[in-house]
C-alpha positions in Angstrom: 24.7 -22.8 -9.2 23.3 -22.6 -12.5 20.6 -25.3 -12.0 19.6 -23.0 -9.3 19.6 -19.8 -11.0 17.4 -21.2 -13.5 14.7 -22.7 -11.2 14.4 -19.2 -9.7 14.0 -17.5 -13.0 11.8 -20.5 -13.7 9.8 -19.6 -10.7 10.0 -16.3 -11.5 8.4 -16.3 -14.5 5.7 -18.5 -13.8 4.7 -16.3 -11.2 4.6 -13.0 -13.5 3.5 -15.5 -16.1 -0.1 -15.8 -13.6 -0.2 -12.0 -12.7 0.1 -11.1 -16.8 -3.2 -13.7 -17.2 -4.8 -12.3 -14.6 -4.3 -8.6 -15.6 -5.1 -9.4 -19.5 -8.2 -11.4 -18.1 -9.6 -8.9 -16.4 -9.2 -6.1 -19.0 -10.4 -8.5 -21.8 -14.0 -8.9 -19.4 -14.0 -5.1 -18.3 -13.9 -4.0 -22.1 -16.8 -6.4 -23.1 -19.0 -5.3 -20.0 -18.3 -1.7 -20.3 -17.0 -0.2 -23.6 -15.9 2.8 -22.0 -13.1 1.6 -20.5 -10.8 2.2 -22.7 -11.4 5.5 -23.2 -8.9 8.4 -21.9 -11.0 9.9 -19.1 -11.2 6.4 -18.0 -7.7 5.8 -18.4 -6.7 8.7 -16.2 -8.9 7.4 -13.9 -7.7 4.4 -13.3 -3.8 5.7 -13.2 -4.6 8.2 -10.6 -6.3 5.8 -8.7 -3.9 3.7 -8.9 -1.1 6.2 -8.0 -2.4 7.0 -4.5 -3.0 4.1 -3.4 0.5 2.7 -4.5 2.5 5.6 -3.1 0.7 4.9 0.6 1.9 0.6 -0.6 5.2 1.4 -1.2 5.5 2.4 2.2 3.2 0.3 4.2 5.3 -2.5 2.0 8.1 -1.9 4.9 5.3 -2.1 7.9 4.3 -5.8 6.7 7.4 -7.2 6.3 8.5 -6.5 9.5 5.6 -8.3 11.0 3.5 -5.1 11.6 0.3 -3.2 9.9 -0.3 0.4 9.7 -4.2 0.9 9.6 -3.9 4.8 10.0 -2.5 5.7 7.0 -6.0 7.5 5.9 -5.7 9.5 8.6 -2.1 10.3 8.5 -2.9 11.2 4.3 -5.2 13.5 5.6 -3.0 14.6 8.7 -0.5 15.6 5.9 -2.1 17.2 3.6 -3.9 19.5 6.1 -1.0 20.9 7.9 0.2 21.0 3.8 -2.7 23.6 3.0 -2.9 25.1 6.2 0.5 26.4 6.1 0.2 27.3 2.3 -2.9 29.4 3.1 -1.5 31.2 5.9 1.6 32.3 4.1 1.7 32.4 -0.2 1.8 30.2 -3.4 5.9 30.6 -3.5 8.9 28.3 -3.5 10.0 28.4 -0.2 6.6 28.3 1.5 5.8 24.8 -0.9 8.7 23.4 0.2 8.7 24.7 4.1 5.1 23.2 3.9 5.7 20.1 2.5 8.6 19.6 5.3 6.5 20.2 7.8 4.1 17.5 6.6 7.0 15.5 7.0 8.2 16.4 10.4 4.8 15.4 11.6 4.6 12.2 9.6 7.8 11.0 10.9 7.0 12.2 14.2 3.8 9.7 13.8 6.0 6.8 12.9 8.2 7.1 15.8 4.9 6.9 18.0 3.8 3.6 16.2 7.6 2.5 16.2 8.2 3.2 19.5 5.0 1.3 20.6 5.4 -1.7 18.9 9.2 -2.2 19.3 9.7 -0.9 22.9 6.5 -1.6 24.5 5.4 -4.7 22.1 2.3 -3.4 21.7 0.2 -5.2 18.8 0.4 -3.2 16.0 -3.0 -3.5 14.9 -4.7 -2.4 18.1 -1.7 0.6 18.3 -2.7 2.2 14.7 -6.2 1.1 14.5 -6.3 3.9 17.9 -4.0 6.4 16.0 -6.3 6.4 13.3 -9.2 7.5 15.3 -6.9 9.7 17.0 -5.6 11.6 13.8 -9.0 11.4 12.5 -9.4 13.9 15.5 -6.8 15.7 15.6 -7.2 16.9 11.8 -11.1 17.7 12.6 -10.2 19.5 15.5 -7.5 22.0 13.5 -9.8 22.3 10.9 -12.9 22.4 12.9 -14.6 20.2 10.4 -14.3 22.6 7.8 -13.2 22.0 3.8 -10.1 24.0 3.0 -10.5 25.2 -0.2 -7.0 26.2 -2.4 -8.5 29.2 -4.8 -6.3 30.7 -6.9 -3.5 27.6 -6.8 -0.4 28.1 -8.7 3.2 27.2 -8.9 4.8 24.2 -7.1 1.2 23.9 -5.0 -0.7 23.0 -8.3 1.9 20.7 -10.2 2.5 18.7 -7.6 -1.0 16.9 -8.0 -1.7 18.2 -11.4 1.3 18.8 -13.4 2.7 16.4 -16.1 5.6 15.4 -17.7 5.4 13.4 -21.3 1.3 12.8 -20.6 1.9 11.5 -17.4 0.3 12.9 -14.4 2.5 13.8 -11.3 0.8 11.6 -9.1 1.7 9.0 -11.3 5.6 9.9 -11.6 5.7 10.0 -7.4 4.4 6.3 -7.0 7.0 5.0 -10.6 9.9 6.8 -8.1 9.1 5.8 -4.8 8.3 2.1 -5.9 11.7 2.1 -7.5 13.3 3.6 -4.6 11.7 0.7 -2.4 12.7 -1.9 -4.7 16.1 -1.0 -5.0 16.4 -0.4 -1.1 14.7 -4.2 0.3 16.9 -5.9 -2.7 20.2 -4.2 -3.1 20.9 -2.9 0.3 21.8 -4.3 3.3 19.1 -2.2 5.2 16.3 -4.4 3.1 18.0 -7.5 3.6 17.4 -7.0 7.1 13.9 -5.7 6.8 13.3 -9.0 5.6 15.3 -10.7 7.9 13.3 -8.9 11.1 9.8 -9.9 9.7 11.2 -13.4 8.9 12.4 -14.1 12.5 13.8 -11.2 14.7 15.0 -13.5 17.5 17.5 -15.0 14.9 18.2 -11.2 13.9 19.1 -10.0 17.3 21.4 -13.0 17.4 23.2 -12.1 14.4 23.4 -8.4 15.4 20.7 -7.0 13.5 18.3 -4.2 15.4 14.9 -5.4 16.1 13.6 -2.6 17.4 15.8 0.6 14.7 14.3 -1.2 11.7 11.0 -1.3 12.9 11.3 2.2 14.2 12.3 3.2 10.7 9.9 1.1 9.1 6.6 3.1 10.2 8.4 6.5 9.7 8.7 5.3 5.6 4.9 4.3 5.7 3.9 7.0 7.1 5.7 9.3 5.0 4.5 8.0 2.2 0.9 8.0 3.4 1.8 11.6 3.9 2.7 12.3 0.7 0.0 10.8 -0.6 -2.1 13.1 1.4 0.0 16.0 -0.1 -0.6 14.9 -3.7 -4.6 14.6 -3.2 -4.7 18.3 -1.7 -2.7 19.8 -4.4 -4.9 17.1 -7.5 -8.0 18.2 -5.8 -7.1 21.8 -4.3 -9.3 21.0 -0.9 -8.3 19.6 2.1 -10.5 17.9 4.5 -10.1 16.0 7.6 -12.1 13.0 5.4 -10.3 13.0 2.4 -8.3 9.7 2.5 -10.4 8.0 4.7 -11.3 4.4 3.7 -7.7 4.2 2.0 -6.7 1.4 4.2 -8.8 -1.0 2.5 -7.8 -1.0 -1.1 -4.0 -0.6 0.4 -4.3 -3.6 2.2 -6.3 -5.4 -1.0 -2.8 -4.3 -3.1 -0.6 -6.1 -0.3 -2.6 -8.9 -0.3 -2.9 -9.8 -3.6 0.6 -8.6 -4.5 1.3 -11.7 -2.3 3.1 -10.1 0.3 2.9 -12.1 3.4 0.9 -10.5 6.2 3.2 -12.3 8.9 6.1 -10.7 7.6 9.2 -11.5 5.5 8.2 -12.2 2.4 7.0 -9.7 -0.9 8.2 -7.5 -3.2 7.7 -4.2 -4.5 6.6 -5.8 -7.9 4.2 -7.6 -6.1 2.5 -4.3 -4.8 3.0 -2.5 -8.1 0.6 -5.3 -9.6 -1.8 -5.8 -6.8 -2.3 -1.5 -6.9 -2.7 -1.8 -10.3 -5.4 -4.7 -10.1 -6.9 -2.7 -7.2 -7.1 0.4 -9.4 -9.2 -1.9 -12.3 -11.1 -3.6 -10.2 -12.3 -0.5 -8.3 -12.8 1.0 -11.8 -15.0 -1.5 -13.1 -17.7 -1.4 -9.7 -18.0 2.4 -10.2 -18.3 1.8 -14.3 -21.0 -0.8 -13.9 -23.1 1.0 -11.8 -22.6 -0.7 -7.8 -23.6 0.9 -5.6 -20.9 2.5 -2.9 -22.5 0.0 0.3 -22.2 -2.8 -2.1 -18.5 -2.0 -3.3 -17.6 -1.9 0.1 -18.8 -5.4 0.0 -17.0 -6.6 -2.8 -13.7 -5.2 -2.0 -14.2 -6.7 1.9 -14.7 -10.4 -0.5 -12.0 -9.4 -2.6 -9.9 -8.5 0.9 -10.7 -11.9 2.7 -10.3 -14.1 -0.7 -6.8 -12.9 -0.8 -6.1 -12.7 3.0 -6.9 -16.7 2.7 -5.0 -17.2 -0.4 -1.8 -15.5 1.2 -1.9 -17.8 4.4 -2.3 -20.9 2.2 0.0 -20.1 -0.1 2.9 -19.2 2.6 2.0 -21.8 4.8 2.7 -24.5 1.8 5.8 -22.5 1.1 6.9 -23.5 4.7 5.6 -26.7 4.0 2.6 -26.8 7.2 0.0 -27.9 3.8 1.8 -31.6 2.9 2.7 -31.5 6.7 -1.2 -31.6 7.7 -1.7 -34.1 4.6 0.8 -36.5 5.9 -1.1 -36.4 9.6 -4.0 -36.9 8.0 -3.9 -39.2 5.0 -7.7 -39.1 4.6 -6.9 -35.4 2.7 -5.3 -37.6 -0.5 -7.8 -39.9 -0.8 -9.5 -40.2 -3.8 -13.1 -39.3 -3.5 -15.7 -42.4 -3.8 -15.9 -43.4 -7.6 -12.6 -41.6 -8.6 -10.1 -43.0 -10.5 -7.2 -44.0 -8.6 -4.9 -43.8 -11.5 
């Protein structure tokens, strides 16, 4: 038992030990390339970047490992935080119309993930095609309410204005939101039984419905936490920003995806952690920093972060199919693979 425990911390730490270097590696370059870096606009930056995009990970965390993908979770950020201002606008800046607002941004988000639940659980639609039409959908929908118009917030105060812009010790909200839902997420897929079968759906739901675990309920409830989140991410960028616009998240799915990814959270489901995502977002949120810092262009840092996207996509699939041991099974079919190569020592 104790051998065991101490190949998993082992493991553990060697795997924290490579995220650390990579981090440190990174930052080291970034501060010789571009000496601004370090400084505090640049700083806030980078945490606010990294804040949205992790609050919108902590919940699309769920989607993936269930076996699923949630590619509208631009559009239900900006879904969100439109109904969010509208409503604010049409009433006042007090208590009870924040919170009343921010419910109904809810309602409507969770209303969303029952659609994509209900779809991929009951109908067994593929999730990809499902979401990839929702976005377009609410894309639509929130042009159409707004009639492609910004919303400007003038005047914002109370509740509306600290929840993207107040701070606590330093730290902006934003930030706070994704340090408490990424807790909450860790603590519910490790300590709870709920998690345990999250993982145990994405890992092989047919064994799950024979050991009397729902399928189809944790799917369901799966996409209503993503798109929550992606809801109150849209929230958080009206309030930081005090606009809303039918636009304003769009392109979020990307640098999402990119924090899965390298996070190493398995895009077939049932495996990844909410550490992982906490340091993929945060590597996201540098790397992103350092394009705009060094002057590429925005076509070209599309490009980079599509590299960045497939590099990691092909570094996930290798590294869980050698975890399931398909590698050394391919090498053993085909010998020539462990050859040496042609003048190579053999010793």
């Amino acid at each position: 038992m104790n051998a065991e425990k101490g190949k998993f911390l082992k493991a553990a730490g060697s795997i924290w030990g490579q995220r650390v270097t990579i981090l440190v590696a990174v930052i080291v370059v970034m501060a010789i390339v571009q000496p601004r870096f370090f400084s505090s606009g640049n700083m806030l930056s980078i945490l606010l970047a990294i804040a949205f995009y992790g609050v919108i990970a902590s919940g699309m965390l769920f989607v993936v490992l269930i076996g699923g993908i949630d590619l509208a979770v631009g559009s239900e950020a900006a879904l969100g935080g439109t109904i969010f201002t509208m409503y604010v606008l049409a009433h006042d800046m007090s208590a009870g119309t924040f919170f009343t607002a921010f419910l109904l941004a809810i309602l409507v988000a969770i209303l969303v993930g029952l659609l994509h639940g209900f779809f991929d659980a009951y109908l067994g639609m593929p999730s990809f095609v499902v979401t990839l039409a929702t976005q377009y959908a609410l894309y639509g929908l929130t042009q159409y309410i707004t009639k492609m118009n910004y919303l400007p917030v003038l005047n914002a105060s109370g509740l509306f204005y600290q929840l993207g812009n107040g701070k606590l010790f330093g730290i902006p909200s934003p930030v706070i939101w994704f340090v408490i839902l990424a807790v909450i997420a860790a603590f519910v897929l490790k300590k709870t039984p709920y998690g345990r079968r999250i993982y145990a759906v994405g890992g092989n739901p047919h064994a799950a419905e024979l050991v009397g675990v729902s399928s189809k309920f944790h799917k369901m409830t799966a996409y209503i936490i993503c798109a929550v989140t992606a809801s109150i991410a849209g929230m958080l960028l009206v309030s930081m920003n005090m606009v809303s616009s039918y636009k304003m998240a769009a392109g979020y799915e990307g640098p999402v995806l990119m924090a899965l990814v390298i996070g190493a959270v398995n895009l077939m489901g049932g495996e990844g952690s909410m550490g992982g995502v906490f340091f993929g977002a945060l590597l996201v949120g540098i790397i992103n920093n350092m394009l705009i810092l060094i002057g590429i262009d925005t076509d070209y840092k599309e490009f980079v972060q599509g590299c960045i996207i497939i590099l990691a996509v092909a570094i996930n699939v290798y590294t869980s199919r050698k975890s399931q041991g398909l590698v050394d099974q391919k090498r053993r079919r085909m010998p020539w693979l462990n050859r040496p190569k042609r003048g190579a020592p053999d010793g």
